[in-house]
C-alpha positions in Angstrom: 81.3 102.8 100.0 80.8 100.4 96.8 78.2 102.0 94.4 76.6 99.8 91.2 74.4 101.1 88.4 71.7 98.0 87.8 68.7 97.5 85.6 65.5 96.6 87.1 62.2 96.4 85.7 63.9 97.6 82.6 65.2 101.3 83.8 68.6 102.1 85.1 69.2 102.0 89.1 71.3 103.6 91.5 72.3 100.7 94.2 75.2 100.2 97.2 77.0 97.3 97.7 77.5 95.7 100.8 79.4 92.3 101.3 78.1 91.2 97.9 75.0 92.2 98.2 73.0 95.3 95.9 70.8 97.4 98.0 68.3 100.1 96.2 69.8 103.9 97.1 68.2 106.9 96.4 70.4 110.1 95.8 72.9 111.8 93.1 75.7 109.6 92.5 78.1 112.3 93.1 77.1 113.2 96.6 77.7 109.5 97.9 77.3 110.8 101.6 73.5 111.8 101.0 72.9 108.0 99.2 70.1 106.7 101.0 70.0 102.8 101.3 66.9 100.9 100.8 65.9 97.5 100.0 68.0 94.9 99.1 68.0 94.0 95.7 69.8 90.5 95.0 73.4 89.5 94.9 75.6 91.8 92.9 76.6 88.8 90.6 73.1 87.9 89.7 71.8 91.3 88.6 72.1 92.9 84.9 74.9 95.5 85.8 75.3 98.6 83.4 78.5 100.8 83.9 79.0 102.3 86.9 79.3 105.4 85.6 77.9 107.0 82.2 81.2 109.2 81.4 81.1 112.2 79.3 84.6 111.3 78.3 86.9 108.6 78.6 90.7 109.8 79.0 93.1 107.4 78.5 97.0 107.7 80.0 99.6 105.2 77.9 102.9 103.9 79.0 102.5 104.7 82.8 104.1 101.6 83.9 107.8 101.1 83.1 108.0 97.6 82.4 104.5 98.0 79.7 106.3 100.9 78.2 109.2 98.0 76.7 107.4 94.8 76.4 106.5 94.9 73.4 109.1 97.8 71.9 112.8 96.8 73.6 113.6 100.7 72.3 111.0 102.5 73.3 111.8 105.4 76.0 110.1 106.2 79.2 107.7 109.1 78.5 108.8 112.8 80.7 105.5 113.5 80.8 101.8 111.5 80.1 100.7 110.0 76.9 97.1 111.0 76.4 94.4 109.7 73.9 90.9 109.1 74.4 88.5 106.7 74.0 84.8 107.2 73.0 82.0 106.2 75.2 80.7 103.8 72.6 83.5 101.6 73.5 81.6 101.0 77.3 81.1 97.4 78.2 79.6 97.0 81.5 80.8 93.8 83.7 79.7 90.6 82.6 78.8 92.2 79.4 80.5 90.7 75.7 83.7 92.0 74.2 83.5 91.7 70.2 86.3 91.1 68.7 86.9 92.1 64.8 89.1 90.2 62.2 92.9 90.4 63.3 96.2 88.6 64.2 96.1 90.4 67.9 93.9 91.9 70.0 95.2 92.8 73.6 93.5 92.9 77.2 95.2 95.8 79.4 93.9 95.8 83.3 94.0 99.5 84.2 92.8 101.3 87.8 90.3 103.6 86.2 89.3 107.2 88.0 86.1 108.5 88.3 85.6 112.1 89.0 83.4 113.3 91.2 83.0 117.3 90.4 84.0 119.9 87.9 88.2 120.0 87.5 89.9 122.7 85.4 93.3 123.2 86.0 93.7 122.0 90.0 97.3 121.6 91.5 98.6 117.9 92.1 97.8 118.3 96.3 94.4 119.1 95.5 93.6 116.8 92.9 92.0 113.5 94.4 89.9 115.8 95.9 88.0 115.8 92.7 87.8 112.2 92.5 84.7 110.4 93.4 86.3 106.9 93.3 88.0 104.3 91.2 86.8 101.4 89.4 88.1 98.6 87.1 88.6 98.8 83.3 90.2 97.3 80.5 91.1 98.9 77.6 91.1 96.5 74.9 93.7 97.4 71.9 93.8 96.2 68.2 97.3 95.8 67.5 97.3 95.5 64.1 96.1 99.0 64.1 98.3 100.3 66.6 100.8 99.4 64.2 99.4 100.8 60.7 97.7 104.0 61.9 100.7 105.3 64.2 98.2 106.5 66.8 95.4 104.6 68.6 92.2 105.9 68.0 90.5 103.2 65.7 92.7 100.6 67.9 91.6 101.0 70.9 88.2 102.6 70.0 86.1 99.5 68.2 82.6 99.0 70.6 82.9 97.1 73.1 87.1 98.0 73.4 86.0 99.9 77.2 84.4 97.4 79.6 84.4 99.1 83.3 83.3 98.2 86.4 81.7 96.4 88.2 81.9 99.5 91.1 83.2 102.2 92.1 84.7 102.4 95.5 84.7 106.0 96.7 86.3 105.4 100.1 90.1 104.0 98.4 93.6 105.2 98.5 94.7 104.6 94.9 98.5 105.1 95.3 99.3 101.5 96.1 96.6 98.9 94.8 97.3 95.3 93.6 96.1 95.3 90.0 95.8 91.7 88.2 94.2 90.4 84.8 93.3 86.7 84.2 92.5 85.2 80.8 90.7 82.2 81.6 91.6 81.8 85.2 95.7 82.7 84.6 97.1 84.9 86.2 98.7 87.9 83.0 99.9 90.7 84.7 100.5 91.1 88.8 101.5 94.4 89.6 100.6 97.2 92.3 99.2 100.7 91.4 102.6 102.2 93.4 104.3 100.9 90.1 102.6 103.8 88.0 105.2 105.9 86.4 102.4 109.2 87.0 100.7 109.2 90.6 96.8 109.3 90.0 97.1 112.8 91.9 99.6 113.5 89.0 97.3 112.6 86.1 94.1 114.6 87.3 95.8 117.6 87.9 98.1 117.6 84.3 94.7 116.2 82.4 92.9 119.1 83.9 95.6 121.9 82.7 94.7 120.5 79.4 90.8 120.2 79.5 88.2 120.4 81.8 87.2 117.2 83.4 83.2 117.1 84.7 81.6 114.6 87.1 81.4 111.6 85.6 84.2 111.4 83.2 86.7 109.1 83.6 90.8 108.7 83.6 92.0 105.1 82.7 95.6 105.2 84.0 97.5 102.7 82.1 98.5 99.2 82.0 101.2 97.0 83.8 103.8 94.7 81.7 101.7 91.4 81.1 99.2 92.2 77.9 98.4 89.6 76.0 95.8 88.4 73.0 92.6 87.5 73.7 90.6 85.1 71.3 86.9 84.5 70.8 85.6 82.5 73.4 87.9 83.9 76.0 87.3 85.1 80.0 89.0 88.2 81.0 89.0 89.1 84.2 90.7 92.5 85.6 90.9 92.7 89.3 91.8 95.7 91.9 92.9 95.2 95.3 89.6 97.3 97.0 87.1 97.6 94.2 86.5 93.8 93.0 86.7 91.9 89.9 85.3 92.8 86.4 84.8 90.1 84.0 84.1 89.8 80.2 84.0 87.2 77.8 84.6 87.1 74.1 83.3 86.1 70.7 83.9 87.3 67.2 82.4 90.4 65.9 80.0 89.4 63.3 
């Protein structure tokens, strides 16, 4: 199942996707087997889309692919266990929706398989763990270089509004262990890679994230970023794509 957060008649919506298509459900998001579908709404692509999800927290995993973790630092070292930070849910950008860029030399797009979980996880082994998931979606987590660089961690860098678009949906019914993931910045192809290339199996990262805090429905796990970032400038389309869940697309401009 595909499941979309619209607005209609000015109030969030609950809908299901089906070849394209939004239909009205009726239900609790995280019990996607009780969803009732209703009417059909309009084509997914022609509706004002908000997140799929509204996270309590946004947990970020860096350096989980092994060519990222050297593109851009020929010295750095593969990391024995996950690189954590987080990112604050004023950084959501829903599909479709404007990324604002502020003053700088660089400012990256990273295409990431993002995990949305589905009930309450506090410290679950690794065979247990996707259990917990509800599904997956599409993010991007947008990075300030500059700051990257000066502040030696990456809160303000990857943290700016607008830094976390997701969506458009999240597919509940997905394997995540072996996805094509691409980005596009305006139509060309940036980074090709497959989910199977993560250093830390999604199973891997719900279960050690959950040893270190309590994850609730709703909050989210972006899972890093294959070799392939690049800058993005005002004016730009990026588009992040996952073999299973569909395309999320953003475009640019300068912050004013």
């Amino acid at each position: 199942m595909k499941i979309a957060r619209f607005v209609e008649a000015g109030q969030p919506r609950l809908g299901i996707v089906e070849d394209g298509v939004v239909y009205r459900a009726e239900g609790n998001l995280f019990d996607p087997g009780a969803l009732r579908r209703g009417d059909a709404v309009g084509p997914l692509e022609e509706l004002e889309l908000l997140t799929p999800v509204q996270p309590g927290k946004i947990v970020a995993v860096g350096l989980n692919y092994a060519l990222h973790v050297t593109e851009n630092d020929p010295t750095r070292q593969v990391p024995d266990e996950p690189v954590l930070f987080m990112k604050p849910t004023s950084a959501l950008l829903p599909h479709g929706g404007v990324i604002l860029l502020p003053p700088g030399d660089r400012i990256d797009y990273e295409a990431e398989l993002c995990i949305v979980i589905g009930r309450r996880a506090s410290r679950v082994p690794e065979s247990q763990a996707l259990d917990y998931v509800l599904g997956y979606t599409c993010g991007n987590d947008v990075s300030h270089r500059d700051y990257q660089r000066k502040d030696g961690q990456w809160v303000r860098a990857k943290g700016f509004d607008t830094f976390c678009p997701l969506g458009p949906v999240i597919a509940t019914d997905l394997d995540p262990n072996d996805l094509a993931i691409q980005s596009r910045l305006n139509g060309e192809v940036r980074q090709n890679s497959r989910t199977s290339n993560m250093i830390f199996s999604p199973a891997f990262l719900v279960s050690f994230i959950s040893n270190v805090m309590t994850l609730e429905p709703g909050d989210v796990i972006m899972t890093g970023t294959p070799e392939g970032v690049g800058p993005m400038k005002p004016g730009d389309t990026i588009e992040v794509e996952i073999e299973g869940i569909g395309t999320l697309r953003n475009t640019t401009r300068a912050r004013d």
